[in-house]
C-alpha positions as CSV (number, residue, x, y, z in Angstrom):
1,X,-80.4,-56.4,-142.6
2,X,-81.9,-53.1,-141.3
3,X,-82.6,-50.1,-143.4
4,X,-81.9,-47.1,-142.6
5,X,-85.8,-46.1,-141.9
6,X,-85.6,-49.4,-139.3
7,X,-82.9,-48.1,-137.7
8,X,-83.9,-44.8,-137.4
9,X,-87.8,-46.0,-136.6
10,X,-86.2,-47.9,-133.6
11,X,-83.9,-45.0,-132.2
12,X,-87.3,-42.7,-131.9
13,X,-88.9,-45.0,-130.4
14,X,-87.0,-46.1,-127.8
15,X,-85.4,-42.8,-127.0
16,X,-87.4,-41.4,-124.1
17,X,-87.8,-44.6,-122.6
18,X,-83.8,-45.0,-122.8
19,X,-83.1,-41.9,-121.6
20,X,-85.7,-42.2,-118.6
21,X,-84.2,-45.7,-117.4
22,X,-80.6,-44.3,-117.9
23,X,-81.6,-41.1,-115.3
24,X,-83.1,-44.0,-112.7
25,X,-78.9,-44.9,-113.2
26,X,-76.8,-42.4,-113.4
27,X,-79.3,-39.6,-111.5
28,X,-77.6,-36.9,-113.8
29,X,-79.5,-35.8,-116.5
30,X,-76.6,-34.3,-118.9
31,X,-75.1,-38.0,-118.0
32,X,-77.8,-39.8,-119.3
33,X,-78.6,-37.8,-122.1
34,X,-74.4,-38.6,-123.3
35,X,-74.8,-42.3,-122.4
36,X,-78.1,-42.6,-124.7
37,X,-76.7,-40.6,-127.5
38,X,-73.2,-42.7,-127.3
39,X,-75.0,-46.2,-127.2
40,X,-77.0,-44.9,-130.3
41,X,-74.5,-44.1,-132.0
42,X,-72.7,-47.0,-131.3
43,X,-75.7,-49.5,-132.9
44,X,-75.4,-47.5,-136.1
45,X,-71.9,-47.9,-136.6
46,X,-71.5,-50.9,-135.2
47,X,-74.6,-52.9,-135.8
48,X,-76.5,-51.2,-138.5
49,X,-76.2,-54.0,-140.9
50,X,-77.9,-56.8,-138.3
51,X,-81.4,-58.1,-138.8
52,X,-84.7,-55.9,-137.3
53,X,-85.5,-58.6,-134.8
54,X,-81.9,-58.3,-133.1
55,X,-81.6,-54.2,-132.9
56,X,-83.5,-53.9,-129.6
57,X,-81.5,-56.8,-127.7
58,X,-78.1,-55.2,-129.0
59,X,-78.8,-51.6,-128.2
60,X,-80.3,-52.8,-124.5
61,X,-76.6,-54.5,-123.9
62,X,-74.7,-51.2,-125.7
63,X,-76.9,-48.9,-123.3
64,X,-76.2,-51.0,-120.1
65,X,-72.1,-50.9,-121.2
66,X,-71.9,-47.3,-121.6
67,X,-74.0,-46.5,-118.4
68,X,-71.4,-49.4,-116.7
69,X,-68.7,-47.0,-118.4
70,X,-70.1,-44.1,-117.3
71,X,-70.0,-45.6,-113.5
72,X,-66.1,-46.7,-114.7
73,X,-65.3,-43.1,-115.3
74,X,-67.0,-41.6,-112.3
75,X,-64.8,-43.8,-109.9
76,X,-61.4,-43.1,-111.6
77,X,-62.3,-39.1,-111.4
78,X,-63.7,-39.9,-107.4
79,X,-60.0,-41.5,-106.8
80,X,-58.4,-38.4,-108.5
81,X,-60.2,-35.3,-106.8
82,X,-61.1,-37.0,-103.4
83,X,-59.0,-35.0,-101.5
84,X,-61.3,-31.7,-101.2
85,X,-58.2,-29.5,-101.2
86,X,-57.7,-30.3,-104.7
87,X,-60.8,-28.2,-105.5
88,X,-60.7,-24.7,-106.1
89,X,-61.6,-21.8,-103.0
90,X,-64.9,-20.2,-103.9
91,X,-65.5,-17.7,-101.0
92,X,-63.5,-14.7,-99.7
93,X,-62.2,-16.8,-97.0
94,X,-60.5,-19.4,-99.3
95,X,-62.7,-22.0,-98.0
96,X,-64.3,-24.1,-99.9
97,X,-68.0,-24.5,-99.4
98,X,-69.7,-27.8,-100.7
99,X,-73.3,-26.0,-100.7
100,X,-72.4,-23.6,-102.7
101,X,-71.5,-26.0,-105.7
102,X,-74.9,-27.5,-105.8
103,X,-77.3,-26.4,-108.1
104,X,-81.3,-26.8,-107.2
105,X,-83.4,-28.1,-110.2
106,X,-86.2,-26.6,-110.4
107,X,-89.6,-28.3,-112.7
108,X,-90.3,-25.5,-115.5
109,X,-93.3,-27.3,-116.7
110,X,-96.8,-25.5,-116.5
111,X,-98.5,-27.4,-113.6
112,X,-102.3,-28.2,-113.7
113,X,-104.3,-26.1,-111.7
114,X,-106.6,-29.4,-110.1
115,X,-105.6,-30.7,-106.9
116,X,-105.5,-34.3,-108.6
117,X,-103.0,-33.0,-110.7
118,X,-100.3,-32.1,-108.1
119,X,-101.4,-35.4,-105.8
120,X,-100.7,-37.3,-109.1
121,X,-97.3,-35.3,-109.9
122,X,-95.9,-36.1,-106.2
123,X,-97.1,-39.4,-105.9
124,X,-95.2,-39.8,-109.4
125,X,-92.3,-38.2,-108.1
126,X,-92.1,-40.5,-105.0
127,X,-92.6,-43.7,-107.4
128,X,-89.6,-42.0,-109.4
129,X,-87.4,-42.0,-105.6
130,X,-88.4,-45.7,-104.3
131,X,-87.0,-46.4,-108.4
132,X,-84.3,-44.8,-108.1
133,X,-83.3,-45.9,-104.9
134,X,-83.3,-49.7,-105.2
135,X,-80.2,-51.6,-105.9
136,X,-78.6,-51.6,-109.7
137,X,-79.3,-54.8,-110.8
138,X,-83.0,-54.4,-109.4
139,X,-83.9,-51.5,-110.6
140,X,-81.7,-52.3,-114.0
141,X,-84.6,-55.5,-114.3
142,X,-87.3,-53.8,-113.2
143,X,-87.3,-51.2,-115.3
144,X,-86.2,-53.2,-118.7
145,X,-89.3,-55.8,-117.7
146,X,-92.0,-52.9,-116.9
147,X,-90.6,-49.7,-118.6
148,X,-89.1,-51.0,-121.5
149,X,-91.9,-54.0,-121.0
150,X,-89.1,-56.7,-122.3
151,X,-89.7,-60.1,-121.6
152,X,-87.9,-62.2,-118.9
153,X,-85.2,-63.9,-121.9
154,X,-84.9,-60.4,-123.5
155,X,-84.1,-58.8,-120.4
156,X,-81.9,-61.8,-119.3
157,X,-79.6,-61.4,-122.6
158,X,-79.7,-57.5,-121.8
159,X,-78.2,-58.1,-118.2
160,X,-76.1,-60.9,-119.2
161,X,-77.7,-62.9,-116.7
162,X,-80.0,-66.0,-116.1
163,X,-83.8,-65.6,-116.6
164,X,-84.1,-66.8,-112.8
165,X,-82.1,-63.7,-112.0
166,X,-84.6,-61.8,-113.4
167,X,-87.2,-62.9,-112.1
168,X,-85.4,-62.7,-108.7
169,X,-84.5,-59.5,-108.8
170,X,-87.6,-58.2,-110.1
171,X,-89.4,-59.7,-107.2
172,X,-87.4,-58.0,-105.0
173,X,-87.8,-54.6,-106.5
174,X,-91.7,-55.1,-106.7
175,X,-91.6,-55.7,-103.2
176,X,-89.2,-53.3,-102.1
177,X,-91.2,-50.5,-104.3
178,X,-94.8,-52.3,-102.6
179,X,-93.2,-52.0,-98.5
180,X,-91.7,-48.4,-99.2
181,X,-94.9,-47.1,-101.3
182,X,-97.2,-48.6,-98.4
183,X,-95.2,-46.7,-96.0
184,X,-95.6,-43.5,-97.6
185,X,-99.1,-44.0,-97.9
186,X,-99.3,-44.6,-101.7
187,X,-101.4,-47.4,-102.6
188,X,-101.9,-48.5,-106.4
């Protein structure tokens, strides 16, 4: 059985690196921040009571549910509003203008003032692309085996899937990262 202090140990720890996995899903921020929160909540109500050693297997399959939810959601709104006259006019004209419902991001954060600083920053933020653009399931393995640094069976039991299919599609991310990275010019 977990105490409360276990529980609550575990939720800080693996927080960031939920939430950053979650955004290599979803690619919406807000998104992943409800889908971490919901599948936190979800272990302490649900499976407070279970021993330490079983928490971080059970809240990797909760997390991987509600992002799978998530997804769920997103297609049933998709197949309500795809007609674009459904959405509201935002100009004078009464036409509606996709561009103008996008917002830019923008990265607050004071930067370094050393070159090596903003080389390391983009090269991080091209990793962070090649991630985000691999396939689910690869980039759902990858980054539980070298973010979350789970081993193949935890990861398996995470996915629901065999330990060969972990291994297989972790392969193919590693290579698919290696052949894109190369391309760009980034070597590690």
């Amino acid at each position: 059985m977990a105490t409360e202090q276990e529980l609550s140990d575990f939720l800080k720890g693996v927080e960031r690196r939920a939430f950053k996995r979650t955004v290599y899903h979803v690619r919406d921020e807000e998104a992943a921040l409800d889908i971490v929160q919901d599948s936190m909540m979800k272990l302490a109500e649900h499976y407070g009571d279970k021993p330490p050693n079983e928490i971080p297997l059970l809240f990797q399959r909760i997390l991987s549910n509600c992002t799978l939810d998530w997804f769920r959601r997103q297609k049933t709104r998709r197949a309500l509003f795809s007609n674009m006259s459904d959405f509201e006019t935002s100009n004078e004209d009464g036409e509606f203008d996709l561009l103008e419902h996008f917002t830019i991001e923008t990265d607050t954060r004071e930067s370094e003032s050393a070159e090596d600083s903003t080389r390391r920053a983009q090269i991080f933020h091209q990793i962070e692309e090649q991630i985000a653009a691999l396939p689910g399931r690869q980039r759902e393995a990858f980054l539980m085996r070298y973010w979350e640094e789970m081993d193949v069976a935890e990861t398996a039991a995470a996915m629901g899937c065999s330990e060969g299919s972990v291994k297989t599609h972790c392969s193919r991310a590693v290579h698919a990262l290696s052949k894109a990275l190369k391309a760009k010019g980034i070597s590690l």
